[in-house]
GULOSE-551417 format. One record per residue (C-alpha): x, y, z. Coordinates in steps of 0.5 Angstrom, whole numbers, plus 2048, in hexadecimal, padded with zeros to 3 digits. Example, Ala and Ser with C-alpha at 12.3 -4.5 7.8 and 13.67 -1.06 7.14 Angstrom:
2
+-----+-----+-----+
|  c1 |  c2 |  c3 |
+-----+-----+-----+
| 819 | 7F7 | 810 |
| 81B | 7FE | 80E |
+-----+-----+-----+
***
This chain:
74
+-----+-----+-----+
|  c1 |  c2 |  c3 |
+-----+-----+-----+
| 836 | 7FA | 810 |
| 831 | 7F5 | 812 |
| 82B | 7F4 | 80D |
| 824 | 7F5 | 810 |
| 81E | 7F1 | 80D |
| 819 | 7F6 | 80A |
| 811 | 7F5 | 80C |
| 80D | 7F5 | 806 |
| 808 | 7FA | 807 |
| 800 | 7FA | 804 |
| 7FC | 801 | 804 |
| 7F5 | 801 | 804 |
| 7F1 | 807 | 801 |
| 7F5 | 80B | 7FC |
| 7F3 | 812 | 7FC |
| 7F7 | 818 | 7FD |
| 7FC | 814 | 803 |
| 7FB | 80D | 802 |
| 7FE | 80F | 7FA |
| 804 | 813 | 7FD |
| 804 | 80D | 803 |
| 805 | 808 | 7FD |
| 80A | 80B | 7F8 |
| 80E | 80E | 7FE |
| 80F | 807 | 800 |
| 80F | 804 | 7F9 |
| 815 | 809 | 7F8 |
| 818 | 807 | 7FE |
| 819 | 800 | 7FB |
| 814 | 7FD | 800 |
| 810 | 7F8 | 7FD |
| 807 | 7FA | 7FE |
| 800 | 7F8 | 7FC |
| 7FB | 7FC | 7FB |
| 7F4 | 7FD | 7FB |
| 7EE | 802 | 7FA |
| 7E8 | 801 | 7FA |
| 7E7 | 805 | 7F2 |
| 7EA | 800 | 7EE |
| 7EF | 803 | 7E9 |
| 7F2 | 808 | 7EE |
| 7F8 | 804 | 7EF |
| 7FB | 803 | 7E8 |
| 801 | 808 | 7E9 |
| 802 | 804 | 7EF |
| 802 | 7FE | 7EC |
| 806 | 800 | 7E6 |
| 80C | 802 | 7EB |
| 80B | 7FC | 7EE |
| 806 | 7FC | 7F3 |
| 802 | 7F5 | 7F4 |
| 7FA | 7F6 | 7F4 |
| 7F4 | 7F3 | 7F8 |
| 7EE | 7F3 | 7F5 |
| 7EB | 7F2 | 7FD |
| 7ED | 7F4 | 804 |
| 7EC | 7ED | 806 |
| 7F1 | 7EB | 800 |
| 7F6 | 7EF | 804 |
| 7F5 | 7ED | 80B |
| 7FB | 7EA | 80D |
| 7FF | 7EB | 807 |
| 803 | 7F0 | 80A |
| 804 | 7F6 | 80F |
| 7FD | 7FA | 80E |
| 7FE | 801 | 80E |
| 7F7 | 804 | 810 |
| 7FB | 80B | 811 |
| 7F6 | 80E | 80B |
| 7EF | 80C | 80D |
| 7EA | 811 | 80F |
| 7EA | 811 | 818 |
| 7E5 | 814 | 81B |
| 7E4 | 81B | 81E |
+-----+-----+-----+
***
């Protein structure tokens, strides 16, 4: 079976999705940097191994941003 390369994946917002979007991926193995914009609210993610930002800006071009989570409007 050949071996397949996994893209590391950052999450931006950690409410409700981006929380299970994160430690789903973290659980998978797949590396993930987060970010929120209320510090703190990545601790359990960062204890599992996540990697945090203190910036959006920090996170632009770390890896593939999963915008999943943010708020669209109706």
């Amino acid at each position: 079976m050949a071996e397949t390369q996994q893209i590391p994946v950052t999450v931006l917002g950690l409410g409700a999705v981006g929380q299970a979007m994160a430690a789903t991926l973290l659980k998978a193995g797949r590396a993930s940097t987060v970010w929120n914009r209320t510090a703190g609210k990545d601790a359990d993610l960062v204890a599992a191994g996540a990697t945090s930002v203190a910036s959006v800006a920090a996170a632009h071009g770390i890896d593939y941003l999963d915008r999943a989570s943010w708020p669209c409007p109706r």
